[in-house]
TORKE-338515 format. One line per field, with one value per residue: y negated, x, z negated of N, C-alpha, C in turn. Coordinates in pm, whole numbers, plus 50000, padded with zeros to 5 digits. Layout:
nc2 c(Y/...);
nc1 c(X/...);
nc3 c(Z/...);
cac2 c(Y/...);
cac1 c(X/...);
cac3 c(Z/...);
cc2 c(Y/...);
cc1 c(X/...);
cc3 c(Z/...);
***
This chain:
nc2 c(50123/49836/49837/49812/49556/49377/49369/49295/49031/48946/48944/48697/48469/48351/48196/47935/47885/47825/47633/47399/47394/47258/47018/46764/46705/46575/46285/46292/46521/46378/46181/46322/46494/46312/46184/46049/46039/46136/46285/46513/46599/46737/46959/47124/47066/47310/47542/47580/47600/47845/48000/48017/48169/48404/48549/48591/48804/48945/49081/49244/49430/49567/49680/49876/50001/50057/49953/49935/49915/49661/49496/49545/49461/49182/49073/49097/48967/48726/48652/48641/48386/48231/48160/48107/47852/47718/47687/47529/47313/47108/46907/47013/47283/47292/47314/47544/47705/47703/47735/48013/48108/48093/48249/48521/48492/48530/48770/48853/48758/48803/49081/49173/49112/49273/49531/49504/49537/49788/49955/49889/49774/49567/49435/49492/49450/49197/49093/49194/49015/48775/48836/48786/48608/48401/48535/48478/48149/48080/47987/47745/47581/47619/47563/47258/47154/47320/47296/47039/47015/47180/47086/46863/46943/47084/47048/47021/47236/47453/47524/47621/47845/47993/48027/48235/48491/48538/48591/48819/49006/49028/49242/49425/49479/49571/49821/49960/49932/49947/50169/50320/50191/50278/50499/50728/50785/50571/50410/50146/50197/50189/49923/49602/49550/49740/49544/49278/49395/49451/49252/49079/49276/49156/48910/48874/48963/48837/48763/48761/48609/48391/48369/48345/48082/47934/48018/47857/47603/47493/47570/47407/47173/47160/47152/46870/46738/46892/46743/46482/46401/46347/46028/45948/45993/45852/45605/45490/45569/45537/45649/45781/45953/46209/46262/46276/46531/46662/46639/46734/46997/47055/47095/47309/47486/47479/47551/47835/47936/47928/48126/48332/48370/48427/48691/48841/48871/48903/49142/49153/49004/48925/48837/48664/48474/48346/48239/48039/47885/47806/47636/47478/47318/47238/47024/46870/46742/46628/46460/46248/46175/46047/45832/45669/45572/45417/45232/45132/45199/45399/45510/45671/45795/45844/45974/46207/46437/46465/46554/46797/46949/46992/47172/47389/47488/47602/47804/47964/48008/48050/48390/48525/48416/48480/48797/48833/48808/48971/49223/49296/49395/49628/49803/49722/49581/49429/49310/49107/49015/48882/48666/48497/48416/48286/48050/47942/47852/47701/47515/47374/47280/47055/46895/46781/46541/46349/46266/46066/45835/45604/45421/45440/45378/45389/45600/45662/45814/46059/46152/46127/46305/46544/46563/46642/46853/47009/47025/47134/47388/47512/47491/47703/47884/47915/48014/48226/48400/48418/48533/48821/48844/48940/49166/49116/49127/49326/49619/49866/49798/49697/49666/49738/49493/49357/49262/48952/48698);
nc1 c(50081/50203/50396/50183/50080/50225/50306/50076/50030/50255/50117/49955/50088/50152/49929/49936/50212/50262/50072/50176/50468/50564/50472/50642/50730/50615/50626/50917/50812/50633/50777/50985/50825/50677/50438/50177/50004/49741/49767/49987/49865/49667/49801/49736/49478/49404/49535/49388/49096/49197/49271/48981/48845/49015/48938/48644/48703/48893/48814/48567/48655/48832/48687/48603/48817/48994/49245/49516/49583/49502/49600/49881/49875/49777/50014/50240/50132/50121/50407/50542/50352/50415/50711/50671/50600/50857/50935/50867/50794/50635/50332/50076/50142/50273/50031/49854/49970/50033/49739/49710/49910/49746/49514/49608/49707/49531/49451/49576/49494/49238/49209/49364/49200/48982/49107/49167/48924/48884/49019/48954/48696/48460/48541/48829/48895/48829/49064/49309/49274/49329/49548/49725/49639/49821/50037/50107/50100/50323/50410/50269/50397/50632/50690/50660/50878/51079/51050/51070/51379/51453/51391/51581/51880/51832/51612/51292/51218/51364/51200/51007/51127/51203/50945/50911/51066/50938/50681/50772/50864/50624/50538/50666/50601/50384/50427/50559/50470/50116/49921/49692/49377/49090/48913/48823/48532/48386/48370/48254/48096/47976/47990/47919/47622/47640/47818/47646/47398/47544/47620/47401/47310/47492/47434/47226/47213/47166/47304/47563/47571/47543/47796/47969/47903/47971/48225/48340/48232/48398/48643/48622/48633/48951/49061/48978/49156/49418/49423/49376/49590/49853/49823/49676/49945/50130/50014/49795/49931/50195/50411/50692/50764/50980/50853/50626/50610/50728/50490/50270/50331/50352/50056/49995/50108/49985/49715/49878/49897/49686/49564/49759/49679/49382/49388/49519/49275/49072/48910/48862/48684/48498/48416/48224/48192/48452/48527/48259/48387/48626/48504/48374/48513/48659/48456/48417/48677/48703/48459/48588/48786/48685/48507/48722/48818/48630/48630/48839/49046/49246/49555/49874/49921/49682/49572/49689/49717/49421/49426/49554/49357/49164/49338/49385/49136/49067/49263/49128/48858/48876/48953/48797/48542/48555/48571/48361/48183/48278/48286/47999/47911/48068/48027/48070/48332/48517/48383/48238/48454/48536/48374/48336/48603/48607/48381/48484/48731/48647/48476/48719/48847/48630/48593/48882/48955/48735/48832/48986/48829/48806/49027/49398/49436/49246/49108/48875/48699/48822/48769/48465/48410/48529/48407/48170/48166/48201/48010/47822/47941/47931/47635/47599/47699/47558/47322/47364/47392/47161/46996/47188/47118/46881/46880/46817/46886/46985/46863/47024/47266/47391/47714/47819/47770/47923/47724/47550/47746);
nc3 c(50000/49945/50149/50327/50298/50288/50568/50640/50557/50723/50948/50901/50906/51116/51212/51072/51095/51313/51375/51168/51196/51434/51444/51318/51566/51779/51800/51973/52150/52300/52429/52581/52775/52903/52797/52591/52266/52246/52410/52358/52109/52277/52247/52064/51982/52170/52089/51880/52008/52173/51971/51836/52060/52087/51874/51895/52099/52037/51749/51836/52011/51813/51683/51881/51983/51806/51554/51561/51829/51968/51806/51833/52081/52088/51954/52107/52332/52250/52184/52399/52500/52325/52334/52588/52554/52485/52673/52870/53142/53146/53069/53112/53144/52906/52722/52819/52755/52502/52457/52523/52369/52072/52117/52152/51947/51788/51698/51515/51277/51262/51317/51054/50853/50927/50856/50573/50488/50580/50459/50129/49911/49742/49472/49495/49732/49786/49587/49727/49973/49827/49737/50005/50113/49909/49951/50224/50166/50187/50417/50504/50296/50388/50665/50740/50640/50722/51006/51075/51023/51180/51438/51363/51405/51678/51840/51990/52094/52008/51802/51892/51951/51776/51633/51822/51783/51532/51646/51738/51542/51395/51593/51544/51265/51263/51418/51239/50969/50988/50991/51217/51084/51122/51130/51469/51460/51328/51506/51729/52022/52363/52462/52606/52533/52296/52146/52121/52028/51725/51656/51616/51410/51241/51210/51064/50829/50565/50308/50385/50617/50442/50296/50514/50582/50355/50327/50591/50583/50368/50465/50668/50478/50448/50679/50699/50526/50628/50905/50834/50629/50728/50783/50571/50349/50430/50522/50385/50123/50155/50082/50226/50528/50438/50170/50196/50339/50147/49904/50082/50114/49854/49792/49901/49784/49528/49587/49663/49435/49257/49423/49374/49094/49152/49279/49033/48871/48967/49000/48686/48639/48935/49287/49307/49085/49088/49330/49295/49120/49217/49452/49305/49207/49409/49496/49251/49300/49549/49511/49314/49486/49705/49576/49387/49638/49744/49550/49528/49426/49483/49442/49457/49173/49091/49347/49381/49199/49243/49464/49409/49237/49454/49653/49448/49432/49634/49651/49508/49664/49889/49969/49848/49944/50256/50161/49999/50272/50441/50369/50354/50543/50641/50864/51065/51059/51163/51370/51211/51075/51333/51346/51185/51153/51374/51330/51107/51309/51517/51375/51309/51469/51570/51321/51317/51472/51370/51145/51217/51260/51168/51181/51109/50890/50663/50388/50382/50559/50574/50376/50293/50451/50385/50137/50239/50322/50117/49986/50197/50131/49886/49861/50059/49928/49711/49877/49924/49705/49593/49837/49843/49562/49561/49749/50075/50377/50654/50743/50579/50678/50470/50240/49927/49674/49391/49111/49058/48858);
cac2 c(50000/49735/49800/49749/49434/49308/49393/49213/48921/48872/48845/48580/48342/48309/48095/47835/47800/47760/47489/47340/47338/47125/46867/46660/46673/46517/46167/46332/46570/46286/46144/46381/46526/46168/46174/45988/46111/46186/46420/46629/46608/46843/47120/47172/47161/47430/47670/47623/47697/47984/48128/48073/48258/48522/48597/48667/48933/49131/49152/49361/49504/49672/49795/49962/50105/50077/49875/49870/49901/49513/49424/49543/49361/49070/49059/49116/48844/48581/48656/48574/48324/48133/48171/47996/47718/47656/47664/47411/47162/46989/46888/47134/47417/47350/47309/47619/47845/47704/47804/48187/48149/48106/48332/48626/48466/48541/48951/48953/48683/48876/49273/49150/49142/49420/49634/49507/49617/49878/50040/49852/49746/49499/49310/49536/49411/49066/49133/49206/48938/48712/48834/48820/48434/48405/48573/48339/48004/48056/47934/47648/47547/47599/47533/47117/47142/47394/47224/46926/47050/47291/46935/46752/47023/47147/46955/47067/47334/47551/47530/47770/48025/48045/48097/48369/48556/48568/48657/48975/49064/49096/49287/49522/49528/49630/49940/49974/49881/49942/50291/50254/50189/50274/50625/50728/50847/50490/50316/50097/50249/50105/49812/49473/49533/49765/49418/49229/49437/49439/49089/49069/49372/49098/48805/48931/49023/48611/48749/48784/48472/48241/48362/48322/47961/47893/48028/47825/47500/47515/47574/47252/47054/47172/47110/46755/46669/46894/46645/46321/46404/46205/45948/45933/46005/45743/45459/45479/45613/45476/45754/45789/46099/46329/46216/46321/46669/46743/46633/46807/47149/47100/47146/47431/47557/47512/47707/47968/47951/47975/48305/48500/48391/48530/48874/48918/48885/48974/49310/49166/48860/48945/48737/48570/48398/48276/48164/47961/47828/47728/47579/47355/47246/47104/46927/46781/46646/46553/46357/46159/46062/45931/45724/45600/45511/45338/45138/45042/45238/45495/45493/45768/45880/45898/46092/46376/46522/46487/46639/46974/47032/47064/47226/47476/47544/47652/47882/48048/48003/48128/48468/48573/48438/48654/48968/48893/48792/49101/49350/49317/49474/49746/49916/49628/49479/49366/49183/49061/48898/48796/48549/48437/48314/48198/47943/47871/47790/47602/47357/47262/47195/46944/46807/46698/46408/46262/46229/45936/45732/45472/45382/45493/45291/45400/45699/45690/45901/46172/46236/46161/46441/46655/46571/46681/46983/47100/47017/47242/47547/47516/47499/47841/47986/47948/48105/48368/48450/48471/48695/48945/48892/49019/49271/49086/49159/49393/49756/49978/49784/49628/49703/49743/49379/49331/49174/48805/48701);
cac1 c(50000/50292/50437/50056/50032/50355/50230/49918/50053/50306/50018/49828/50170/50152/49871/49975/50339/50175/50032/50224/50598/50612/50423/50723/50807/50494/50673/51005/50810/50589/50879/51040/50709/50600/50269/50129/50034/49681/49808/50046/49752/49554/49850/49684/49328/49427/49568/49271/49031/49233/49221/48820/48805/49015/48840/48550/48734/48983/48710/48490/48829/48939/48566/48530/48947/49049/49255/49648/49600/49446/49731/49989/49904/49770/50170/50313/50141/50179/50517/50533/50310/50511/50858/50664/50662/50985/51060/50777/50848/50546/50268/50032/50232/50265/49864/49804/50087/49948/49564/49753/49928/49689/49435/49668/49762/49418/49451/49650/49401/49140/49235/49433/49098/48922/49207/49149/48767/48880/49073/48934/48594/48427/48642/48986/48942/48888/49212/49347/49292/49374/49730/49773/49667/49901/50193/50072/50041/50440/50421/50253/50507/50793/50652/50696/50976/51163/51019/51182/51499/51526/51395/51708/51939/51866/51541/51156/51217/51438/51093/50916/51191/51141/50787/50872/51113/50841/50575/50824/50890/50486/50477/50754/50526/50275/50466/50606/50368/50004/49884/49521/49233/48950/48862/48714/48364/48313/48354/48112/48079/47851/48039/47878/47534/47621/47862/47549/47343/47642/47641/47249/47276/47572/47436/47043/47218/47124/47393/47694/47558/47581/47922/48016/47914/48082/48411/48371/48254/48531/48746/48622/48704/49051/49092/48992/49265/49512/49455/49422/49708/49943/49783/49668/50028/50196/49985/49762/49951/50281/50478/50869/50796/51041/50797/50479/50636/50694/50321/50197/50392/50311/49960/49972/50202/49882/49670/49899/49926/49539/49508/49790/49601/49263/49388/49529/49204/48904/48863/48765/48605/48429/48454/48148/48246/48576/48428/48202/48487/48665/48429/48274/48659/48698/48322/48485/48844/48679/48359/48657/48859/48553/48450/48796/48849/48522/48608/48965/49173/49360/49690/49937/49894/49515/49531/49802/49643/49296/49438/49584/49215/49089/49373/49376/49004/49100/49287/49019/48737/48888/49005/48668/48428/48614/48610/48206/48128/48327/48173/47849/47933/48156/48012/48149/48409/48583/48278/48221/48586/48553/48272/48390/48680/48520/48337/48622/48824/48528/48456/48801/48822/48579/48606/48987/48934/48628/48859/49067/48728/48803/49221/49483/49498/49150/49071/48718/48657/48876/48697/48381/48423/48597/48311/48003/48204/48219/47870/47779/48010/47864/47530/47601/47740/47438/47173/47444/47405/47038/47036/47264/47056/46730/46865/46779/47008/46960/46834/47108/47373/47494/47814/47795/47800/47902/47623/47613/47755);
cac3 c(50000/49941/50317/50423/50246/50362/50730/50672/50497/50785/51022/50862/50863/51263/51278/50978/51163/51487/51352/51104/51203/51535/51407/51327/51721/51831/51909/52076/52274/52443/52530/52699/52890/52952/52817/52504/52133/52242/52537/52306/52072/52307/52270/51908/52021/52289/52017/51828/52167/52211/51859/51845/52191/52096/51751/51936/52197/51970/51678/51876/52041/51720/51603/51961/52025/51685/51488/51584/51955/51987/51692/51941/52255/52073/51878/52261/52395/52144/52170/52546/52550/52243/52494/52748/52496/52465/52803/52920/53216/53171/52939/53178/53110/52736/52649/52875/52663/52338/52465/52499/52213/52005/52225/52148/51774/51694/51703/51400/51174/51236/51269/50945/50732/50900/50859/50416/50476/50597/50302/50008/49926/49673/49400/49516/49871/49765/49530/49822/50032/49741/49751/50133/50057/49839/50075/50353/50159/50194/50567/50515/50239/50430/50795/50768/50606/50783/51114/51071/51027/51316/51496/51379/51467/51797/51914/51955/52186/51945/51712/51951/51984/51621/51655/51908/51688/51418/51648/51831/51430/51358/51670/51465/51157/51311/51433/51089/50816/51010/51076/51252/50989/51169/51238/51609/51428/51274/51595/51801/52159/52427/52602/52602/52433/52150/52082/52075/51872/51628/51662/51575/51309/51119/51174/51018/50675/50489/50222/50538/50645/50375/50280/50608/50591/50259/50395/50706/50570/50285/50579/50705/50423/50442/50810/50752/50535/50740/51010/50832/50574/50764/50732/50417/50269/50447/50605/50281/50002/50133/50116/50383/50546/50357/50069/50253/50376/50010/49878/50143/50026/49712/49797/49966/49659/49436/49674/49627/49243/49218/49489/49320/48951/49134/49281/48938/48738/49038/48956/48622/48672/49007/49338/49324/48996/49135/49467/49239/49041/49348/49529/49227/49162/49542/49548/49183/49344/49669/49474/49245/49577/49766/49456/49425/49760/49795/49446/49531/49331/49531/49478/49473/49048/49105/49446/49369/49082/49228/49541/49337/49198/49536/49672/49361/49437/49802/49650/49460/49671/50036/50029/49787/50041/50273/50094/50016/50409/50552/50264/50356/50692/50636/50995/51148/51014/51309/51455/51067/51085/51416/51371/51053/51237/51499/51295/51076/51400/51595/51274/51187/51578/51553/51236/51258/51526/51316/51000/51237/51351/51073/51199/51068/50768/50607/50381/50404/50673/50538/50192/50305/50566/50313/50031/50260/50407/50015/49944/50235/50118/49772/49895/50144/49855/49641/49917/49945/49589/49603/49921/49782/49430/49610/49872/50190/50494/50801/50615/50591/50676/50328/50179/49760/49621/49281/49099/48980/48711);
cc2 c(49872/49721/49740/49611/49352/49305/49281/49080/48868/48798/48753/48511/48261/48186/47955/47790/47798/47615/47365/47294/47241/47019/46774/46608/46616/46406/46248/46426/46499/46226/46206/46448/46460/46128/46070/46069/46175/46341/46554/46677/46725/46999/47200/47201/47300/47523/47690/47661/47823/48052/48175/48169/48385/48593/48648/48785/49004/49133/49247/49456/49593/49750/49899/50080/50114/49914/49784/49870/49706/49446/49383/49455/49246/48987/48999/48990/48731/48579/48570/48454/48203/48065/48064/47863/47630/47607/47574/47311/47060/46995/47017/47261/47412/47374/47477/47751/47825/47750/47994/48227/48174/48221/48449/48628/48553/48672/48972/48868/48768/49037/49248/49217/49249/49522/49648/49588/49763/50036/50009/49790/49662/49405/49376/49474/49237/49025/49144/49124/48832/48697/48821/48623/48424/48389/48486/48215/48001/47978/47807/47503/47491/47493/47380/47082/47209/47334/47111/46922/47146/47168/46859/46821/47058/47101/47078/47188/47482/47610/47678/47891/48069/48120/48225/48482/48574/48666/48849/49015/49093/49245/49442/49592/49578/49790/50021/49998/49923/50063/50254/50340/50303/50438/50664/50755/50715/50377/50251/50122/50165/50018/49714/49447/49623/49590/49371/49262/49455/49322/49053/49116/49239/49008/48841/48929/48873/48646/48726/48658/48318/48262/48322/48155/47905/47897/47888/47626/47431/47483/47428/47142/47073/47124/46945/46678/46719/46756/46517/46354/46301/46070/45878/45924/45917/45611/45464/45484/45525/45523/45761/45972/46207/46325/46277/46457/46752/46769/46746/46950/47140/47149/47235/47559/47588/47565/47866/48022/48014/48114/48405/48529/48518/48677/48906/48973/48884/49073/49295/49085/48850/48810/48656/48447/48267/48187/48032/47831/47722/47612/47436/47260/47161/47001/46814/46670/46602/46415/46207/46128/46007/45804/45640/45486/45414/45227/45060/45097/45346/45504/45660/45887/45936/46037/46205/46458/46592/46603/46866/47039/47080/47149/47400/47604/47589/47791/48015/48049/48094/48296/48568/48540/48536/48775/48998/48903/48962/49231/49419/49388/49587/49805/49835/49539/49361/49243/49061/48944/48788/48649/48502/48382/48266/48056/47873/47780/47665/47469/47286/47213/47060/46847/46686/46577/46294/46204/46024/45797/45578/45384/45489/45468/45331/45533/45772/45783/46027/46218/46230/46283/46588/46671/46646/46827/47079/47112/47144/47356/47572/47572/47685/47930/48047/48059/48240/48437/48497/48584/48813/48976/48957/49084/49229/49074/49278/49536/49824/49948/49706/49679/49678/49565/49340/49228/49041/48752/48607);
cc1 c(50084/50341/50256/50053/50091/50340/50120/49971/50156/50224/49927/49952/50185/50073/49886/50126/50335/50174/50107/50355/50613/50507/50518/50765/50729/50573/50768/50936/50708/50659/50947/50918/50661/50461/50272/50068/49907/49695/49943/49937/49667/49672/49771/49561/49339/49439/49415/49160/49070/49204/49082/48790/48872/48951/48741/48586/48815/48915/48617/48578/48826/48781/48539/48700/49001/49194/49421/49686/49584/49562/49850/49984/49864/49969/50236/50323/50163/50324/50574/50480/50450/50689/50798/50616/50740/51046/50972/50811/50736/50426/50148/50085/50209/50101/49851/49898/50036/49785/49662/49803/49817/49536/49454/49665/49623/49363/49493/49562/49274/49073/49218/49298/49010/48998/49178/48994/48765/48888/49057/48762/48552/48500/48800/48968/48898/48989/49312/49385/49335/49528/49756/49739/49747/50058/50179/50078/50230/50488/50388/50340/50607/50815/50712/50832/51090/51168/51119/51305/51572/51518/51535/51782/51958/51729/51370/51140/51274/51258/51004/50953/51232/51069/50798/50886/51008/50707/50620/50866/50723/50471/50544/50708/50456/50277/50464/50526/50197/49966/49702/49420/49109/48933/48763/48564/48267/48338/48265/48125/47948/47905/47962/47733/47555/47710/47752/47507/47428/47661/47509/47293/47391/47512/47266/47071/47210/47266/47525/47693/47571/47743/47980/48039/48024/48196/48429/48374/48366/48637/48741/48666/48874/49136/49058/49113/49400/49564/49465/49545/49838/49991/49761/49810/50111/50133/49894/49871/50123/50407/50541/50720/50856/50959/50677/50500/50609/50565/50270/50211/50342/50161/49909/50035/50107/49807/49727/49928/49817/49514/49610/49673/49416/49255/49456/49337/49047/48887/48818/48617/48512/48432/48329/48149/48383/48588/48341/48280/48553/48610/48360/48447/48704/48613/48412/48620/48771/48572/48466/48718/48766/48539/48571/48878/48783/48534/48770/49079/49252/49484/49779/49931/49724/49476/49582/49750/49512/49314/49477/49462/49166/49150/49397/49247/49017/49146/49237/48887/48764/48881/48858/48550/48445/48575/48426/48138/48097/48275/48056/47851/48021/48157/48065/48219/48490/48510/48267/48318/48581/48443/48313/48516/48678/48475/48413/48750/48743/48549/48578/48819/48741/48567/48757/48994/48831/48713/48957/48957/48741/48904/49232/49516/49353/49154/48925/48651/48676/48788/48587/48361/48456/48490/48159/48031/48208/48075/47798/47802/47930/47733/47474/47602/47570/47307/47267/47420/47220/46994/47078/47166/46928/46707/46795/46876/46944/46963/46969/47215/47469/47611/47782/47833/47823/47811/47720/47602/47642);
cc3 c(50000/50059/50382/50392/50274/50508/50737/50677/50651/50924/51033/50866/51022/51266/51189/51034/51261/51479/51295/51141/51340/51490/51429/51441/51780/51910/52052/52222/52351/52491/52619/52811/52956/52934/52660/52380/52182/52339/52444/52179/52110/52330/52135/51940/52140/52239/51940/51899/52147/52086/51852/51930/52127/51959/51853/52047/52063/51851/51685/51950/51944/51662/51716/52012/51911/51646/51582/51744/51988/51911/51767/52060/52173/52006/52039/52291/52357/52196/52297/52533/52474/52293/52617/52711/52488/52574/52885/53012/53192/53060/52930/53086/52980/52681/52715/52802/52572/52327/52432/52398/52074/52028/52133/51973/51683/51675/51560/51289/51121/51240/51103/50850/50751/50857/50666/50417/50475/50524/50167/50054/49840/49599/49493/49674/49847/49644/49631/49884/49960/49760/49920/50159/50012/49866/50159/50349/50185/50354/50537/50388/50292/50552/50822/50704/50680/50932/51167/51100/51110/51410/51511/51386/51624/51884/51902/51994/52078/51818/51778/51969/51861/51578/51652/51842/51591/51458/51740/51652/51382/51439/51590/51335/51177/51353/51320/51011/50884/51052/51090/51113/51041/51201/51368/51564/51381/51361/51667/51937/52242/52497/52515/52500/52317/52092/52042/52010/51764/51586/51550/51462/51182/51095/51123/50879/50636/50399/50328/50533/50618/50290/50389/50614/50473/50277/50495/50656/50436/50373/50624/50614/50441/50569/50781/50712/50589/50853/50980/50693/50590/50734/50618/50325/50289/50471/50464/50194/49992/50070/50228/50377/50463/50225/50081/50293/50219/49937/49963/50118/49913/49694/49831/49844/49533/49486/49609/49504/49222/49278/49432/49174/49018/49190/49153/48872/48808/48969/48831/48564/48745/49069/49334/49212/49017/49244/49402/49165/49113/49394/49442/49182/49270/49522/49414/49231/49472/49638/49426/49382/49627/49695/49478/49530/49752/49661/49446/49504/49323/49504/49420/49299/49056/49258/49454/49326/49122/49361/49508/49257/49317/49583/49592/49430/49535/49776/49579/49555/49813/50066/49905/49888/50150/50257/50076/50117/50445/50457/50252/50535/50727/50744/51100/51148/51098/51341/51350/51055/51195/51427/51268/51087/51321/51484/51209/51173/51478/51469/51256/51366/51603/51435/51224/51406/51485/51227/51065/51287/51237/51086/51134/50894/50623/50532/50349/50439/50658/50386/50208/50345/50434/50204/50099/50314/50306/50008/50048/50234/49986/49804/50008/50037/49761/49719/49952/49837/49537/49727/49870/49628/49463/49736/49980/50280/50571/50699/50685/50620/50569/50297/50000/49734/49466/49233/49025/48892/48631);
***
């Protein structure tokens, strides 16, 4: 179980240093491509396109051939596509490698958690995913930091044959560490409409459904200050760069404080408790920055602190909605994951160009966004918790739900 977990964990770090480490190259590489910030801009929405798209193909992929076949070619191609990053003549070229990259990236996000469904079930598989949070929040730690510094070394380009290396070493774990989950008897056969009715049979269960949302709009608050972060840490807060890399680690560092604390102490606590915990700990740090903002009195002692409650709560609330979404579908875990990252990838797509509609200089936009994106995970969570409390979902296809506390 420790090589599996180490397998898993390395395929959830792809799509956080996708994202995270060329950031810093943004200016240099519109200069050398010749385009402008919004045109390297769309290499990020492209990865995220591509991940949504491929969530919905290699999720029903691994419920209908099994698990580590889709793992493997999705590893492959990342790998490739991430190479034809580096070697980019033009801005073309790069958006259209970062759509594949992330296309491909999105085999190992979302096997990853069917593959936990697969072999664990109730609190131990959101224990599970807890720790594989946990292992993962280490990317987004390092990612801007490490970024940077391959940047001022050897330039933007060396960043992707980084990547590559990382994503031809999953493709190695995968050999290594992943023997296929899924047995041929509990597969979905049929082609195109058993998908659908698999589709139907997940999305019918109300308990699936409103975890699903809670994950997703959670997700959304997190994506908004991903994208206005920047911002906020320097043109607000007034924070150098090397100042704002660190903040920004550090928040990802309390994330992963809170998901090792809740795969220690699920199994006795139960995830719907912790999920709850979470989730009422962001709406708290996101309500106090709003207020603040809107009363004047932002400044860097008031927003750190308030930022490591919500970030904390991220790290209790994510990898438990998770574990209760994909639980309630056990016959289809695959499909289960794949829409659950689907809408996780779709929302933060559209949410992180709203968070800049105010300038650059505002943080309005960002905490509002981030305060109504909790209010609606909260709010999922709750009709999730009544669902599951009065057995309503698609007959026969539930997974055991620990009751609530």
């Amino acid at each position: 179980m420790p090589v599996l977990t180490g397998a898993l964990a390395l395929l959830c770090v792809v799509g956080p240093l996708s994202t995270d480490m060329y950031l810093p190259a943004f200016p240099g590489m519109a200069r050398e491509l010749g385009t402008d910030a919004s045109g390297i801009q769309l290499t990020l929405t492209a990865f995220l396109i591509g991940m949504t798209l491929g969530h919905l193909v290699f999720g029903p992929l691994s419920d209908r051939y099994g698990r580590r076949g889709p793992l493997l070619a999705g590893a492959a191609v990342c790998a490739l596509a991430t190479a034809g990053c580096a070697l980019a003549p033009s801005l073309e070229w790069l958006v259209a490698a970062r759509f594949l990259a992330g296309f491909s990236g999105a085999a190992g996000v979302v096997i990853s958690r069917a593959v936990v469904s697969d072999v664990a079930e109730g609190a131990a598989a959101a224990r599970m995913l807890a720790l594989l949070m946990t292992l993962s929040t280490i990317a987004p730690i390092v990612a801007p930091l490490a970024g940077g510094a391959i940047i001022e070394l050897s330039g933007w380009r060396a960043v992707f044959w980084v990547l590559t290396a990382v994503a031809a070493l999953v493709a190695a774990a995968v050999v290594a560490g992943i023997p296929e989950s899924l047995p041929e008897e509990r597969r979905i056969t049929g082609g195109f409409g058993a998908f659908a009715r698999s589709v139907r049979t997940v999305v019918a269960d109300r308990a699936y459904t409103g975890w699903t949302l809670a994950f997703t709009f959670g997700f959304g608050a997190l994506f908004c200050y991903i994208a206005g972060s920047p911002f906020l840490l320097q043109n607000v807060l007034g924070l150098g760069v090397g100042m704002s890399s660190v903040a920004f680690s550090g928040g990802a560092l309390m994330a992963g404080v809170t998901g090792a604390l809740s795969a220690r102490i699920v199994t006795r606590t139960g995830p719907e408790r912790l999920l709850r915990l979470g989730l009422y700990a962001m709406l708290a740090g996101c309500t106090a920055l709003l207020l603040a903002t809107v009363a004047g009195v932002l400044t860097v002692a008031v927003c750190l602190p308030l930022l490591a409650v919500v970030t904390g709560g991220i790290g209790l609330a994510f990898a438990n909605a998770a574990a209760l979404a994909i639980g309630r579908v056990p016959h289809a875990a695959g499909t289960g994951s794949a829409l659950l990252g689907t809408a996780q990838s779709a929302l933060g797509a559209v949410v992180a160009p709203l968070v800049g509609l105010g300038g650059a200089d505002t943080a309005l936009p960002l905490f509002a966004g981030m305060t109504l994106c909790t209010v609606l995970a909260v709010g999922s969570a709750r009709w999730a918790l009544r669902a599951a409390g009065t057995g309503t979902g698609s007959a026969g296809s539930r997974a055991p739900v620990a009751p609530a506390p």
